[in-house]
C-alpha positions as CSV (number, residue, x, y, z in Angstrom):
1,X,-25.7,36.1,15.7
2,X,-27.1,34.1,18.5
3,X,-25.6,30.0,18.3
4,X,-29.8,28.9,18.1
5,X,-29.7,31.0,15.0
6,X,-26.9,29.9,13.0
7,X,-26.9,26.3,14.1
8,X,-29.7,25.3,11.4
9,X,-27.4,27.0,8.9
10,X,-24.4,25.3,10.1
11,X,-26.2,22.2,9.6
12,X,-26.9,22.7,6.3
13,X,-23.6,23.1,5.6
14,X,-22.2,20.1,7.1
15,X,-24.4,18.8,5.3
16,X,-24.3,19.9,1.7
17,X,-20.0,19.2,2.8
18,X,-20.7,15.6,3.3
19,X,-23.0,15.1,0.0
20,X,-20.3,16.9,-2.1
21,X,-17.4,14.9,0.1
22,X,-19.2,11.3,-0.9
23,X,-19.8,12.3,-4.6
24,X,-16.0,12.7,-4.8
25,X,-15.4,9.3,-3.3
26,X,-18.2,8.0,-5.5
27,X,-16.7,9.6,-8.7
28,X,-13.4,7.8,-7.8
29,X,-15.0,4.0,-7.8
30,X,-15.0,2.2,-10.9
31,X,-15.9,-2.0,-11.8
32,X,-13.7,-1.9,-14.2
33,X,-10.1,-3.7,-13.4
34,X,-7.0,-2.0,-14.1
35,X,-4.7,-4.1,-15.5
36,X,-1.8,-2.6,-12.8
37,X,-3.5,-2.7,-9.8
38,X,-1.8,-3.0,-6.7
39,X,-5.4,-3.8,-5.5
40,X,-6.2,-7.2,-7.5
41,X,-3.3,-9.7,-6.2
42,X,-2.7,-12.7,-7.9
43,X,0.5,-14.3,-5.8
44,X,0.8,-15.5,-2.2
45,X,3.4,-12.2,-2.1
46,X,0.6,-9.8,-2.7
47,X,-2.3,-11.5,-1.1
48,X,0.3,-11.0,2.1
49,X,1.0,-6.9,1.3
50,X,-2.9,-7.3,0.4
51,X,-4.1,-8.3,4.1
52,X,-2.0,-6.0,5.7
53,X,-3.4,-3.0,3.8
54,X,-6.9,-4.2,4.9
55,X,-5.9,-4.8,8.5
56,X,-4.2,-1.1,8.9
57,X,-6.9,0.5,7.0
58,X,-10.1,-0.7,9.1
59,X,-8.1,0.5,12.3
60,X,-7.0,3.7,10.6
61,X,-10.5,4.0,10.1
62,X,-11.9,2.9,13.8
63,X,-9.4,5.4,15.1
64,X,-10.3,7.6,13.2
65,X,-14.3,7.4,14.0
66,X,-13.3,7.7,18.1
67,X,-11.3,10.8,17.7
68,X,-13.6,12.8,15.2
69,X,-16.7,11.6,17.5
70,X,-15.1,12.7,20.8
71,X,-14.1,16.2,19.0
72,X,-17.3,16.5,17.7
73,X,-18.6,15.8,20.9
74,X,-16.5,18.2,22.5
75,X,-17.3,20.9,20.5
76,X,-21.0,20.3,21.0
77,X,-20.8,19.8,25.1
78,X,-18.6,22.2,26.0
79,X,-19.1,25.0,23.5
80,X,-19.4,28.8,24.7
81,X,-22.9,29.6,26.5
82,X,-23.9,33.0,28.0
83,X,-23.4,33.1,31.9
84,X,-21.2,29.9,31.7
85,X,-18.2,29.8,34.3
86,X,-14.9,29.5,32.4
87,X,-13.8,26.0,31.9
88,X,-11.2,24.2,33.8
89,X,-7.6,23.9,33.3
90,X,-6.7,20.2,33.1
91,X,-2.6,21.1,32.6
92,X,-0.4,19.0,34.8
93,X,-3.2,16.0,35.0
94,X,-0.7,13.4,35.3
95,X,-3.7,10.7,34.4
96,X,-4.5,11.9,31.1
97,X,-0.7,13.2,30.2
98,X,0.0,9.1,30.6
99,X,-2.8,8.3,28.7
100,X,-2.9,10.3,25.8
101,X,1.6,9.6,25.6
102,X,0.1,5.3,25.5
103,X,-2.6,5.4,23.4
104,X,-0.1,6.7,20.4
105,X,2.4,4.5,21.4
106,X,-0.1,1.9,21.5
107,X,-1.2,2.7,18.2
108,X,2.1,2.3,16.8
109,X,3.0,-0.6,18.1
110,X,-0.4,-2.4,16.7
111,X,0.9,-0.9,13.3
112,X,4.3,-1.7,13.5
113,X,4.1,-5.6,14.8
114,X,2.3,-6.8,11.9
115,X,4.2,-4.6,9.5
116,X,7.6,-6.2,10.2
117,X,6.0,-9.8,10.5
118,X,4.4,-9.2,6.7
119,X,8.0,-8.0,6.1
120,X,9.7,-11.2,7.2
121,X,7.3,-13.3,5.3
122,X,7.8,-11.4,2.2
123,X,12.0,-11.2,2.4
124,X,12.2,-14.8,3.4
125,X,14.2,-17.1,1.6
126,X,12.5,-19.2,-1.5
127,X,11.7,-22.6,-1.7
128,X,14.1,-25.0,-2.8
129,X,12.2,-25.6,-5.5
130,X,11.9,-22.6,-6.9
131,X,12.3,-21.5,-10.3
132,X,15.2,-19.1,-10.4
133,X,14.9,-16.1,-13.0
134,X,17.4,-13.2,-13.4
135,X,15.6,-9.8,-14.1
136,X,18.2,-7.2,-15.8
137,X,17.4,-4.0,-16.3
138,X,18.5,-1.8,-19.3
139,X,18.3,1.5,-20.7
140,X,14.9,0.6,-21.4
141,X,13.8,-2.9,-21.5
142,X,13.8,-5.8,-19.2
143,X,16.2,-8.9,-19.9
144,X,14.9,-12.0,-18.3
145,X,18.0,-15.3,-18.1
146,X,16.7,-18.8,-17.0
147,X,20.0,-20.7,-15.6
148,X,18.5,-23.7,-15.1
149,X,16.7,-23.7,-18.6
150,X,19.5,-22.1,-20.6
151,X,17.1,-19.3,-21.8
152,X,17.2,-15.7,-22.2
153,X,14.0,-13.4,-23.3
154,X,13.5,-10.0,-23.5
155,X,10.7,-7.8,-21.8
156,X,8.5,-11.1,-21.3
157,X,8.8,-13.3,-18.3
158,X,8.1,-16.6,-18.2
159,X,6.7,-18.7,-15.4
160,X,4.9,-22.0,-14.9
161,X,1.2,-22.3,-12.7
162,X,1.9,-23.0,-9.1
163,X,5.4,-23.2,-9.0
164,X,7.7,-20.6,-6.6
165,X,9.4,-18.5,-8.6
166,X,12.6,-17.0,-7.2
167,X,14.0,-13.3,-9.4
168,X,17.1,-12.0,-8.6
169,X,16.6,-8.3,-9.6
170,X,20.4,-6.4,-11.1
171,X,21.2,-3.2,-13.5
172,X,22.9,-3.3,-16.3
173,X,23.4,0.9,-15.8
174,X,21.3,2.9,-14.2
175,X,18.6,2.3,-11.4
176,X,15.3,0.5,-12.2
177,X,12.8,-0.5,-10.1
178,X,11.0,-4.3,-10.9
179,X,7.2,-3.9,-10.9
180,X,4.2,-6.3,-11.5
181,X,1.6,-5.3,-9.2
182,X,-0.5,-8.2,-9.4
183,X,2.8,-10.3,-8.1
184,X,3.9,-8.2,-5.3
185,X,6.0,-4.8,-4.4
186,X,8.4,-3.3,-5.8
187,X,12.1,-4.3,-6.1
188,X,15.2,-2.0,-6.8
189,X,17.6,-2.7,-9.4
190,X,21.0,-1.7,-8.2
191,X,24.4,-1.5,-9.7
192,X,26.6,-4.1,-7.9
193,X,24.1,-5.3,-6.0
194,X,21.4,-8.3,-6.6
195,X,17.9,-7.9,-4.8
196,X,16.0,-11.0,-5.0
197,X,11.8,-11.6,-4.8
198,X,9.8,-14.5,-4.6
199,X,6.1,-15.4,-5.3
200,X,3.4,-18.2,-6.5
201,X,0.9,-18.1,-8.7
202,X,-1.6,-20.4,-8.5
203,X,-3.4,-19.9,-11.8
204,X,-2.6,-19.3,-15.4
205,X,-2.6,-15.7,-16.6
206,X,-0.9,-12.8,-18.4
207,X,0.1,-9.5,-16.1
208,X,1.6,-6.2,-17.1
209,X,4.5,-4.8,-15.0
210,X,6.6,-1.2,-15.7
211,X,9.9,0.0,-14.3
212,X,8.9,2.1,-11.5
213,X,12.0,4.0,-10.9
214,X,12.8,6.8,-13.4
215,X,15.9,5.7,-15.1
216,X,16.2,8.0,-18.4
217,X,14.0,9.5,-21.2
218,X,12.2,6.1,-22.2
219,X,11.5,5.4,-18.1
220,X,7.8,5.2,-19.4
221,X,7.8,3.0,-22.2
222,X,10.0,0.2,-20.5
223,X,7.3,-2.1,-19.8
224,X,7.2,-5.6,-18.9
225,X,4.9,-8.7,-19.3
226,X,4.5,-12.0,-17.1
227,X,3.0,-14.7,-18.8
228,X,1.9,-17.8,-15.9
229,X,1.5,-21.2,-18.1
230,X,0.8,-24.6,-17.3
């Protein structure tokens, strides 16, 4: 079948692809706010991971844009026509071996630089200030102590508005994983080993976290709350 012939089709296709492609998206977009949302921060900590996520993604996506427009471009330039001389060989063209080995490595470097720098920001030590709260994971709840306050709850945290907070993460047993998404990433609980995380809210609130490592047959039901007060 001749190219003039199918390309209408073709068309159509692409076309009818790209209106079922964006209902899917559509169908995945919702106003409603999940209450564990790594999406929504609500601490300096996340607001950080937050900003980095929107930095790589609008480059993920400008890159993106170039190379599909270029291969589409390619594909419509230099596609097959009758009579046409066979197209030239460009192996061994040192100029565009160098340039497509820097542009990844270019690319990587722009991800990577502000990757490690969030990274820094987010492992560096707490404020002298801060409130210091030891997370301890069981077989299946989370025990929170307050040294300074003399306090021990169980499966809620307690923080005050606007103050650092400082968590030193252990195990009692197995491996847990410390989750609030609203607060920040995620922190392992190891045996014989303390992890630590620190964050600020700046605004009263109440936030749902989960153990996000799978650490028995309750895994799912060991949940978490963080309650900001003034």
């Amino acid at each position: 079948m001749p190219f003039r012939t199918r390309h209408p089709m073709l068309c159509r296709r692409f076309v009818s692809l790209m209106f079922a492609l964006r209902l899917l998206l559509l169908a995945g977009c919702t106003l409603q706010e999940y209450p564990q949302s790594t999406l929504h921060p609500r601490s300096d900590y996340a607001q950080q991971i937050q900003d980095l996520l929107e930095s790589l993604t609008f480059w993920v996506v400008v890159i993106f844009v170039i190379t599909q427009g270029l291969l589409v471009y390619a594909v419509v330039r230099f596609r097959a026509r009758p009579g046409a001389p066979e197209p030239k060989h460009i192996h061994g063209n040192t100029m565009l071996e160098i340039a497509w080995t820097i542009a990844p490595a270019f690319i990587l470097a722009a991800v990577a630089v502000p990757t490690v720098l969030t990274i820094y920001k987010t492992q560096g030590t707490a404020p002298e200030n801060a409130l210091v709260v030891k997370a301890i994971g069981h077989q299946w709840w989370w025990e929170f102590q307050y040294p300074s306050e003399g306090v021990t709850t169980g499966s809620e945290m307690h923080v005050p508005v606007g103050r650092p907070i400082s968590v030193e993460i252990e195990t009692a047993d197995v491996l847990h994983s410390f989750w609030i998404p609203a607060m920040g990433g995620k922190r392992d609980a190891v045996p014989a080993r303390s992890n630590r995380m620190s964050f600020t809210r700046a605004s009263v609130g109440t936030y749902l976290g989960q153990c996000a490592e799978l650490c028995g047959m309750q895994h799912a039901n060991m949940h978490m709350k963080l309650f900001v007060t003034e």
